[in-house]
C-alpha positions in Angstrom: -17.2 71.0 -14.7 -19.7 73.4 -13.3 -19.8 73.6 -9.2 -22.6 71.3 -8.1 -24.9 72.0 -5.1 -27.7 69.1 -3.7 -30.2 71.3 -1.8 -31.3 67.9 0.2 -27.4 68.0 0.7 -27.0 71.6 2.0 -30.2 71.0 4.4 -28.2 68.0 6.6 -25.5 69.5 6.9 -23.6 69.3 10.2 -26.9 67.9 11.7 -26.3 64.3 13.9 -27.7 61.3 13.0 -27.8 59.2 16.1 -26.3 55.8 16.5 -26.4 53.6 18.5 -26.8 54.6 22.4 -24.5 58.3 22.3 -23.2 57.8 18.8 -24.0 59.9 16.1 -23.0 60.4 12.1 -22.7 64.4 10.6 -22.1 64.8 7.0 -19.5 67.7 7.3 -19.1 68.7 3.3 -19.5 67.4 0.0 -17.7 67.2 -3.6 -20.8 67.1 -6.2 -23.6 64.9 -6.8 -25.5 62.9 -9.2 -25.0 65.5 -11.7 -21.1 65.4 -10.9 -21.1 61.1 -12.0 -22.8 62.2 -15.2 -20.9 65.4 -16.0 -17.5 62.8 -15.2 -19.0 60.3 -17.3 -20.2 62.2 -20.5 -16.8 63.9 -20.5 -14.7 60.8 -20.3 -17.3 58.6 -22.4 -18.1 61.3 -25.0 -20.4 60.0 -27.9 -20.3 56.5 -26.0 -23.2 57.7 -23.8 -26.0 58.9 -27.0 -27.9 56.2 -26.1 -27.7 56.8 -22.2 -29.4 60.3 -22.6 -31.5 60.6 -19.0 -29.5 60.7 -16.4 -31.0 58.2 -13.9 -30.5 55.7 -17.1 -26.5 56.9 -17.4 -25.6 56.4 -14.0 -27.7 53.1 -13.5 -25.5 52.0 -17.0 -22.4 52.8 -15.3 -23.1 51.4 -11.9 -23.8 47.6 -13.5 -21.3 47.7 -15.7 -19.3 48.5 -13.5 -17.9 51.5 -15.1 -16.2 53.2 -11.3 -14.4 55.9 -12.1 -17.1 59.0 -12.8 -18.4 57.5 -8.9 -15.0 58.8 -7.7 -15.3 62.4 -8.2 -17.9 62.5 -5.6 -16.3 63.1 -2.5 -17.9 63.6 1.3 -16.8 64.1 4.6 -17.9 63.1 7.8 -17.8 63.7 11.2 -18.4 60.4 13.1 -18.4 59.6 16.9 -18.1 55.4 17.1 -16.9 52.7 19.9 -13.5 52.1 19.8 -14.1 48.7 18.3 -16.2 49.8 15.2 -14.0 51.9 14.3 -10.9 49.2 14.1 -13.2 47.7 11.9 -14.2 50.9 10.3 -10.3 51.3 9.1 -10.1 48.0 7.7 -11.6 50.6 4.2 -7.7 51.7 3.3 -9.3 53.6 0.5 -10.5 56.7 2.3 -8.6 59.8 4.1 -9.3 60.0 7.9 -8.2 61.8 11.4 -9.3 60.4 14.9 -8.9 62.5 18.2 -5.8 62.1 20.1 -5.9 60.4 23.7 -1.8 62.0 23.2 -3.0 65.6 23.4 -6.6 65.2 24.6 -8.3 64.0 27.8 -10.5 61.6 27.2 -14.6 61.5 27.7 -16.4 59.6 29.5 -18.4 58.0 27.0 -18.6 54.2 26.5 -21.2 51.7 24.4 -23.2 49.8 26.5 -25.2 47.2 24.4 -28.8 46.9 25.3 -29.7 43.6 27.1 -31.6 42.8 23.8 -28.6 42.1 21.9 -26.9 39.7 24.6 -26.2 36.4 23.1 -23.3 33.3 23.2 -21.0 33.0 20.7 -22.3 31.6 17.6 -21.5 28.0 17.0 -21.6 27.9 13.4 -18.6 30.4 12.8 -15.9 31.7 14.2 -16.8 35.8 14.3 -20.5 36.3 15.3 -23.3 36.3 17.8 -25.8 33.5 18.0 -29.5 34.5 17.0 -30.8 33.6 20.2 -30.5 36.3 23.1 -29.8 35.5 26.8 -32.5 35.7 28.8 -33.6 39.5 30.4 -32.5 38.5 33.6 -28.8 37.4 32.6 -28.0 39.8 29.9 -29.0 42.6 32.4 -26.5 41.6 34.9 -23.6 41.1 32.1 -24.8 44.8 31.1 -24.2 45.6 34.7 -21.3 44.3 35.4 -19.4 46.1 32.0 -20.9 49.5 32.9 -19.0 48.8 36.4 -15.6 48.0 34.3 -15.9 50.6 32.0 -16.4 53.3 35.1 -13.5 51.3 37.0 -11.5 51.6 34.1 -12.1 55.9 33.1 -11.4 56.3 37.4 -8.6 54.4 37.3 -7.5 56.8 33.7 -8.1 60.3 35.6 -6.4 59.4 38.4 -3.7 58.6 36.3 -3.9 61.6 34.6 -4.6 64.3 37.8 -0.9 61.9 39.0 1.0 64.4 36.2 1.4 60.8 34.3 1.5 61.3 30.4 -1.5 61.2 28.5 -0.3 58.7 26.1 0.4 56.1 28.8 -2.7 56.9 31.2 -5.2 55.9 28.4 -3.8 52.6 27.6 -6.0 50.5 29.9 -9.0 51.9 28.4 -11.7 49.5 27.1 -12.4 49.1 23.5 -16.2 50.0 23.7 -14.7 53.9 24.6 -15.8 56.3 22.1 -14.1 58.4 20.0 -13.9 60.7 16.6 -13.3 61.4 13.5 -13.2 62.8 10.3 -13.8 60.7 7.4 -13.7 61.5 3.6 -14.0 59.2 1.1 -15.3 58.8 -2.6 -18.7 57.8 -3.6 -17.0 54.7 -5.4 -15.1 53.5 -2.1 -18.3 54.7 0.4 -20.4 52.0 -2.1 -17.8 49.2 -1.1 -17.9 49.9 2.1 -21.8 49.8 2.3 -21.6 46.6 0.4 -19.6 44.9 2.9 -20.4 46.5 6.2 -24.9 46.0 5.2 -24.3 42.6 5.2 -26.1 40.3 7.6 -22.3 39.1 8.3 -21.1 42.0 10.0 -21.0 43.1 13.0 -24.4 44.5 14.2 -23.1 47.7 15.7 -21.3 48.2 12.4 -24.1 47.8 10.2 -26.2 50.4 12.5 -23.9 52.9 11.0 -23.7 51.9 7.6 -27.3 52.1 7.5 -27.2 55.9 8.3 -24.2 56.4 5.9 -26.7 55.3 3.4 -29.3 57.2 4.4 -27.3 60.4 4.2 -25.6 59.7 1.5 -29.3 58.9 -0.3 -29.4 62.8 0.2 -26.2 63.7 -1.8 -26.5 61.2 -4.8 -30.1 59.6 -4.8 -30.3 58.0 -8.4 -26.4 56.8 -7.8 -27.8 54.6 -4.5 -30.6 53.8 -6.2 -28.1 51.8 -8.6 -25.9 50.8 -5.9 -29.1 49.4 -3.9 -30.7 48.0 -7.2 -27.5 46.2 -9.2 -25.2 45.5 -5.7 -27.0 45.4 -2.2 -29.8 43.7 -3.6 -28.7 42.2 -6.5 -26.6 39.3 -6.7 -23.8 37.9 -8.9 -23.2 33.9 -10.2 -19.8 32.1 -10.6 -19.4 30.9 -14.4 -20.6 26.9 -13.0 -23.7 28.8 -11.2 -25.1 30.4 -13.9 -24.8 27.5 -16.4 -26.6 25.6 -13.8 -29.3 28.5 -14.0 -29.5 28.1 -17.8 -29.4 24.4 -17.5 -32.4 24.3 -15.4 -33.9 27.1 -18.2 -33.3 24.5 -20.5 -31.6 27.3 -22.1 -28.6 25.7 -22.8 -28.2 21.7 -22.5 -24.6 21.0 -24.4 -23.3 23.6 -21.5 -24.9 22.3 -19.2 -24.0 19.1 -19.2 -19.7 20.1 -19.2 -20.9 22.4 -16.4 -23.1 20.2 -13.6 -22.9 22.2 -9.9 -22.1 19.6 -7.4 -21.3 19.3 -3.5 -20.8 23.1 -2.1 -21.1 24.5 -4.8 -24.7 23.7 -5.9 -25.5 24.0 -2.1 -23.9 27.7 -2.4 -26.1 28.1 -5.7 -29.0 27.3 -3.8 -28.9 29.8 -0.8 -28.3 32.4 -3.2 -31.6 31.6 -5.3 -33.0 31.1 -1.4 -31.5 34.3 0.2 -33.4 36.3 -3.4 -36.8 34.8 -3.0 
């Protein structure tokens, strides 16, 4: 395969892409583009791709049927500052290589997340994991904000005195609080960095989460283009329909009646059916 340079791609490198209040995203380096999936794909595919000729038409072939592999030659890197409680979230994606800074051989910073008072809310009462939609009022989600910025600078004086004591790194940070900061270096493949975005750009996770998959996408628009422009048309915004679901759909087509008929959507699942035509318009 030829070496494959992305001008778009060389021009952001090493530049940060805020997040959050001090967080940030830098695409370190790159393993190919576009041009790398279809180069992958003709090789492996051969004749198989004649009628796939363009190469915005290839990749968008591969990427709804599903076809993974050429995606996986892609590889990029980044460099990404994140609260402490993102990223436990962030290495939930086993398929990726990473390495975080060491509070073992390093001294911390003084860098925590402080979410704006906008964002304050209860606990959602419909599930188990989220935020309700409403937000406190300014007056009370100013003085929770408050009163964690105290805790999180009680909690780094309590750390370096610890530290300036002679007592081990590894021990002093251990009452640290999960909105710290810290680093890493991520690499993963274009395949794996597409099911990440899936998961972590949906409305159910966490907000702070999706603030940085949204500016993994945007970067990573800049390295393969026409391979997130498949990825946004056939999987963000697309959606997919259980075998009872879409003879429901052809039932109410009147596209297939016998079917239909061995195949009626009740309870849950026609209510499931139903948000998903809802939540597409």
């Amino acid at each position: 395969m030829a070496h494959c340079v992305v001008q778009e791609a060389e021009a952001i490198l090493d530049r940060e892409f805020p997040v959050l209040d001090t967080g940030f995203i830098r695409l370190v380096d790159y393993l190919g583009g576009d041009e790398r999936v279809v180069q992958a794909a003709r090789v492996s595919y051969g004749a198989g791709t004649k009628g796939y000729r363009e190469d915005e038409g290839l990749i968008d072939y591969l990427l709804r049927n599903q076809h993974t592999s050429p995606f996986e030659q892609v590889v990029l890197t980044f460099h990404v500052k994140l609260p402490v409680f993102v990223a436990r979230q962030w290495v939930r994606h086993r398929t990726a290589r990473l390495n975080e800074i060491s509070g073992r051989y390093s001294v911390l910073q003084e860098a925590f997340y402080l979410p704006a008072s906008e964002d304050m809310a209860l606990q959602c009462t419909q599930d188990k994991q989220s935020r309700a939609a409403e937000v406190l009022d300014r007056e009370q989600a100013q003085g929770i904000c408050a009163a964690m910025a105290a805790a999180q600078k009680r909690a780094y004086t309590e750390y370096t005195d610890l530290i300036e004591q002679g007592i081990a790194r590894e021990l002093a940070r251990i009452n640290l609080p999960l909105s710290l900061y810290t680093e890493l270096y991520w690499q993963i493949d274009l395949h794996n960095l597409f099911h990440f975005l899936k998961l972590r750009l949906s409305a159910h996770a966490q907000k702070e989460i999706r603030a940085y998959a949204q500016v993994l996408l945007q970067i990573t628009k800049q390295v393969a283009p026409l391979s997130c422009r498949a990825f946004e048309r056939h999987v963000l915004e697309g959606v997919s329909f259980s075998r009872e679901e879409f003879a429901e759909i052809k039932r109410r087509l009147g596209l297939s009646q016998g079917a239909a008929s061995k195949a009626r959507l009740e309870g849950k699942d026609l209510a499931r059916f139903e948000a998903k035509l809802n939540t597409r318009g």
